[in-house]
N, C-alpha and C positions, 0 to 999 in steps of 0.2 A: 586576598586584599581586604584590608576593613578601611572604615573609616572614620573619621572623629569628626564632632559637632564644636561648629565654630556657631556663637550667637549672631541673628544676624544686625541687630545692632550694638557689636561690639565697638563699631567706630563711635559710639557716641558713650560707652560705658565708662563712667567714672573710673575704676580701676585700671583702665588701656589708658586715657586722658593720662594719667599719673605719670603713668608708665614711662608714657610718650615723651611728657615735660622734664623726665628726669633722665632719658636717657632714649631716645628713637630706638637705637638699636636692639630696644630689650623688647618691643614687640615682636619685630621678625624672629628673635629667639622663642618670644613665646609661641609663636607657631610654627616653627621648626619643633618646637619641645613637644607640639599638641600633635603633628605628624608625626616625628620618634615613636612616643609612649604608642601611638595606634599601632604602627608597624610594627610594633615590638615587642607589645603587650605588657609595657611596663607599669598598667594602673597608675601613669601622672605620676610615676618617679622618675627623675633628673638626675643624672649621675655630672662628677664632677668629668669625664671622661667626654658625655657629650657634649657639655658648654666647648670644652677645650678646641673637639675637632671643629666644630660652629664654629668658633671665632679662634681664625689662627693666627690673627693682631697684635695689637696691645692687647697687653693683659690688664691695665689699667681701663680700657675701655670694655672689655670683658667684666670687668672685676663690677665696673658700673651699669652695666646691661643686670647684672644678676641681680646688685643691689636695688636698683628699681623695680624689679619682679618681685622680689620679700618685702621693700619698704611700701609697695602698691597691694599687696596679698596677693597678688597673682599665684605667687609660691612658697610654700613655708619649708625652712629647713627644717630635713629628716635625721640629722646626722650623719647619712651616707650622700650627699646632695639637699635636692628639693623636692617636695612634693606640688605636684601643679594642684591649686588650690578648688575643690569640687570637682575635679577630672569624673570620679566617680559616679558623681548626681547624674551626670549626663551621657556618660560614655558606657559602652557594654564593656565589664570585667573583664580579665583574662580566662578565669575561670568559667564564666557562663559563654563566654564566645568560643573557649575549644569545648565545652560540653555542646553549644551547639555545632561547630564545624562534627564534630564525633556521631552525632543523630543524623547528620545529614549523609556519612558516609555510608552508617551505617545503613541507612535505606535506598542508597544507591547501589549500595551490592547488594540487598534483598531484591530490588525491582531487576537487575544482570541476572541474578538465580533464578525469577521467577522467567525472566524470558528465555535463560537457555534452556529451563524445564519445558517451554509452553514449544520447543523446534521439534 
């Protein structure tokens, strides 16, 4: 399991404020999109596949949840979707988080070796 950093006063950050005023909906997107990218280690990329299954609506209100997230900088398009904007400042990479899960396994079967040695 990992986890992503929500700020804790986001309720009051101009950027969400925006967000909010242009379109409610595109909050619960943006964190639904900040759960995703953790769970999936997508480094704050948005594909157009996850808005979809998020909102299985209008697509007119879809269409404006998104637009409130780029016209707030929440998210900038990538060309293949959106990029959640500073995901990275904040959140551990994909990269350094399987390097670490990888160090951690790896000393969990050094300490198993050392104990079935020490029977």
């Amino acid at each position: 399991m990992t986890w992503v950093r929500i700020d804790d006063h986001l309720h009051a950050h101009p950027k969400f404020k925006l967000a909010w005023d242009l379109e409610p909906a595109s909050v619960g997107l943006e964190l639904f999109a900040l759960s995703h990218s953790a769970a999936y280690l997508t480094d704050g990329a948005i594909d157009e596949q996850f808005v979809h299954s998020w909102f299985r609506g209008s697509a007119t209100r879809r269409r404006r949840a998104v637009n409130a997230l780029v016209e707030s900088r929440l998210w900038v398009p990538n060309g293949s979707g959106w990029q959640i904007h500073d995901y990275l400042d904040y959140n551990e990479s994909r990269d350094s988080l399987l390097a670490r899960r990888r160090a951690r396994e790896r000393k969990r079967q050094l300490n198993r070796r050392k104990l079935d040695n020490s029977r």
